[in-house]
C-alpha positions as protocol buffer text, in pm:
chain_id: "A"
residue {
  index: 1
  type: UNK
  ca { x: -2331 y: -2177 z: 624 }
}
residue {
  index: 2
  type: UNK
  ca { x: -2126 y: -2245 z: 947 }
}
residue {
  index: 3
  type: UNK
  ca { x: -2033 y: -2066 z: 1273 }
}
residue {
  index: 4
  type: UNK
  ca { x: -1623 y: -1945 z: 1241 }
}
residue {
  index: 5
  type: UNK
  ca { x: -1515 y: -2123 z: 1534 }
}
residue {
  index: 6
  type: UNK
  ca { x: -1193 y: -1903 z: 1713 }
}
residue {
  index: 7
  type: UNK
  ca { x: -951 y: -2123 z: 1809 }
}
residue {
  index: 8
  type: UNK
  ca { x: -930 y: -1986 z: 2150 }
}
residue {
  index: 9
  type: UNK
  ca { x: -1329 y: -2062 z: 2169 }
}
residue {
  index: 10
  type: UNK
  ca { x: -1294 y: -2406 z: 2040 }
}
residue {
  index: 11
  type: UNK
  ca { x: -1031 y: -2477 z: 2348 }
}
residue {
  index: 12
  type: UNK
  ca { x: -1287 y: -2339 z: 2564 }
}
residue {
  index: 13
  type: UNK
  ca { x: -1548 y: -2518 z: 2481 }
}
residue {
  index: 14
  type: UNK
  ca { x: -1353 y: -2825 z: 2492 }
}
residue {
  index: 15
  type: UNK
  ca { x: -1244 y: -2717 z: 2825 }
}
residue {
  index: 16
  type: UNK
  ca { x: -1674 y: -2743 z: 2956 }
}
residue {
  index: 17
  type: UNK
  ca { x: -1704 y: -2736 z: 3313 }
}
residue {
  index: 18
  type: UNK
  ca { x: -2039 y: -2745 z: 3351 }
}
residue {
  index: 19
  type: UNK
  ca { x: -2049 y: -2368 z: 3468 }
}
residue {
  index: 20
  type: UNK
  ca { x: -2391 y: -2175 z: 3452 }
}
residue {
  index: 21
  type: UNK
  ca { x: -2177 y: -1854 z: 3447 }
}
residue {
  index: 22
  type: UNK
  ca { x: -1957 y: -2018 z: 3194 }
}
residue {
  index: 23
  type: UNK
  ca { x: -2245 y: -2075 z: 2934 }
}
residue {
  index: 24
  type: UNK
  ca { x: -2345 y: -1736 z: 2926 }
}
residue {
  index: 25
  type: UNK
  ca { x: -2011 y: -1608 z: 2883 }
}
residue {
  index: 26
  type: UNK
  ca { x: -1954 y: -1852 z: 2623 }
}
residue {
  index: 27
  type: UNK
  ca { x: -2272 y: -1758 z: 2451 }
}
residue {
  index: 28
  type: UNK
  ca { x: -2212 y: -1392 z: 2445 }
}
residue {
  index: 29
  type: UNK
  ca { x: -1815 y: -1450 z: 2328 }
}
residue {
  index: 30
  type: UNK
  ca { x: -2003 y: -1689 z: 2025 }
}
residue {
  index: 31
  type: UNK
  ca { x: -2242 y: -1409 z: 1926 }
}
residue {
  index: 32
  type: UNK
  ca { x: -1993 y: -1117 z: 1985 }
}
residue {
  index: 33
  type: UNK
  ca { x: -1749 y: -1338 z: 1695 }
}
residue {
  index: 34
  type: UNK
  ca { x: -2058 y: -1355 z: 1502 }
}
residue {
  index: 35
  type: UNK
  ca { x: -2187 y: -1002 z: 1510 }
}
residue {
  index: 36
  type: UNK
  ca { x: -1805 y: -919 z: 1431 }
}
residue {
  index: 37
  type: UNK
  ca { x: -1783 y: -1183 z: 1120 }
}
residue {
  index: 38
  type: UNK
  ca { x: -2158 y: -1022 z: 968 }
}
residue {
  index: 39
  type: UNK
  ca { x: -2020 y: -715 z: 981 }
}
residue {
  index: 40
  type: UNK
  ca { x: -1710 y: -743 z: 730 }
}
């Protein structure tokens, strides 16, 4: 059973540039879509 990737995320992630802050807001974005997608 696989993430949902949001396309919008997948561009982001594409779009790495190697930013510490940019992780963590990119981890917290991931878990907020999962939270979201457990709770339907």
């Amino acid at each position: 059973m696989g993430d949902i990737i949001d396309p919008d995320l997948a561009l982001l992630i594409a779009d790495d540039d190697s930013d510490e802050s940019y992780l963590i807001e990119n981890d917290a974005i991931k878990n907020e879509l999962v939270s979201l997608a457990n709770s339907v």
